[in-house]
N, C-alpha and C positions, 0 to 999 in steps of 0.2 A: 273425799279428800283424806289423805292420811295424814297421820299424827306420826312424829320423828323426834323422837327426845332425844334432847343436843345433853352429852358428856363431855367434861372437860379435866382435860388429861394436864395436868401439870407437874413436872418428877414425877415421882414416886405416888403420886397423889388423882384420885379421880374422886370428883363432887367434893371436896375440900377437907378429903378424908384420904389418910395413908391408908393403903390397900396390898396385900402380898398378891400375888397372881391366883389364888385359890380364893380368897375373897372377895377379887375381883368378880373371878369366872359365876361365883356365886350369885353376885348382884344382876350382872346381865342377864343370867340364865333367870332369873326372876323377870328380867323385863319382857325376855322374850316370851315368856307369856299372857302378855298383852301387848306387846308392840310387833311390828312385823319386821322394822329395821331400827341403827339408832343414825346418829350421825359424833362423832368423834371428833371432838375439835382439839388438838394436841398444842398447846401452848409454846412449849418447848422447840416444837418443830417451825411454829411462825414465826415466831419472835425471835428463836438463836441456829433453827436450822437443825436442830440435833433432835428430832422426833424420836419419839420411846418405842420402838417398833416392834418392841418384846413386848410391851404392856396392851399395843391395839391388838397384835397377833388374838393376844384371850380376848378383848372382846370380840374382835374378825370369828376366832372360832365359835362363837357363843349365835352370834346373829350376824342379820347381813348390815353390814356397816360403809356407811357416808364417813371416808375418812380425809380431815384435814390435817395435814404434817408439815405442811409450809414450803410446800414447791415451789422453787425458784427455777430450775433448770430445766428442760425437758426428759433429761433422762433420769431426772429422783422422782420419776412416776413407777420404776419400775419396783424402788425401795418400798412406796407407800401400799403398791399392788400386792407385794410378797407379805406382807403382812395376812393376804385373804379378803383383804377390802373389796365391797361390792363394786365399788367407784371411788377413787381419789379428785380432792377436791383441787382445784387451783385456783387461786385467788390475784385480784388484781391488784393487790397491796402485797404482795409475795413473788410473786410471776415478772421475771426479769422483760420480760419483751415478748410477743405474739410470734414473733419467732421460735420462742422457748416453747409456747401453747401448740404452733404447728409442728415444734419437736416433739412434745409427748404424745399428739396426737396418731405421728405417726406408729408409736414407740403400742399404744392402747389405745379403745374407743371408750373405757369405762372411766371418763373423765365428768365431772361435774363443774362448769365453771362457776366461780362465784367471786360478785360484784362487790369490793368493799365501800362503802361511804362512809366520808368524812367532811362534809359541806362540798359535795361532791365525789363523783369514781375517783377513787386511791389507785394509783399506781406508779412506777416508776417510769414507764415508757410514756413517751405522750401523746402515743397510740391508743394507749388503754386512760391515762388518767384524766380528769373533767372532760369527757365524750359524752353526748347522749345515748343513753343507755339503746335507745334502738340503733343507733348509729353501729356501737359496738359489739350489739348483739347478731348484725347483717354480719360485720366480720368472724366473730367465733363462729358462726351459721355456716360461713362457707369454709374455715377449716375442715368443717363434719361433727363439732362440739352439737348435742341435741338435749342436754343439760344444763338448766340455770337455776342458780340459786341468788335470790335480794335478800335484803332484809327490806323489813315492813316500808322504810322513805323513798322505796323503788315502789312498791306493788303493783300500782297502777299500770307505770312503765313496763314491767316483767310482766304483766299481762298482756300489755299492745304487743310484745315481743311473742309472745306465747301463740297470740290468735295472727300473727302474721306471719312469725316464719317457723313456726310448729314446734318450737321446744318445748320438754316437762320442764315445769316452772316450781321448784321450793321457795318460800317464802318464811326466813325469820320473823317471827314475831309471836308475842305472848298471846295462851288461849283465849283470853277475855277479848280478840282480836279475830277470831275461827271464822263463824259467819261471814264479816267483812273478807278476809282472805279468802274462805271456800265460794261467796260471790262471787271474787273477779276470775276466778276458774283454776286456782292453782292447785298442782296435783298433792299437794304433801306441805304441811307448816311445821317445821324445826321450832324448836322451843323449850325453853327450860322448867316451867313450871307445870311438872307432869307429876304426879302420883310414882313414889316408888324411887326418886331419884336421890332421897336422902340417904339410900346407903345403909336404915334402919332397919332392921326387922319387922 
């Protein structure tokens, strides 16, 4: 199972430290040798839409990146992609409608969907929001989505979904948590408490 240190991109700011683009490119180039990928979680782009897409560009060119910028529309997959992202993420606390998901998909295949909870799936549609997670997993499955990401109060679930209709499954959740995740067979755990991610020397 791989290891995916989650970055958090907010302004001008990544790991809760201002960064110019040469300090940035710095820090990544440091991860990248020990990690293979990261995952980019852009704050800016969830929350207001306005994703930093000159700041993920450096890390895009530095490694290969999981990048979230807060895709609502089907066609701002094409904004999150020109950045170099491995895969753009969409989210169901973000993602206007599955309609939007069958628009970006047409648009790209390097989509990662990923499940928000909040006492249940978050979403706007009610397609996508309080669904069971297999239920909703049958339908991204038959868009052509073969990416999911939970956090840890799916896992289980994202596993059923994994061993029945074959998607790579990421699972948030903290290291002290590895074993239990690399059990239920998921391919990669996102997470913030990696070595290297303070930004120090």
């Amino acid at each position: 199972m791989q290891i995916v240190p989650r970055l958090l991109l907010e302004g001008r700011t990544l790991l809760s430290r201002p960064h110019n683009r040469r300090s940035m490119k710095h820090l990544v180039s440091g991860l990248a040798d020990e990690y293979e990928r990261v995952y980019l979680a852009d704050e800016d782009g969830v929350t207001s839409n306005k994703p930093q897409l000159d700041l993920a560009q450096v890390v895009c060119d530095e490694l290969p990146t999981i990048y979230e910028g807060g895709i609502r529309a089907g066609q701002n997959i094409i904004d999150i992609l020109m950045t170099g992202a491995e895969s753009a993420v969409i989210g169901t606390a973000t993602v206007i409608s599955l309609d939007d998901l069958r628009g970006a998909f047409k648009l790209s295949e390097n989509i990662t969907f990923k499940v928000d909870y909040r006492d249940g799936i978050s979403g706007f549609d009610p397609q996508i929001a309080g669904r069971a997670l297999i239920d909703l997993a049958r339908d991204v499955k038959e868009i052509g989505i073969d990416q999911m990401l939970v956090p840890i109060e799916l896992a289980e679930e994202g596993a059923r979904a994994k061993r029945e209709l074959g998607f790579t499954l990421g699972v948030f959740a903290p290291m002290s948590q590895r074993e239990r995740i690399e059990a239920l067979g998921a391919d990669y755990l996102v997470t913030d408490d990696v070595r290297g991610l303070d930004g120090d020397e």
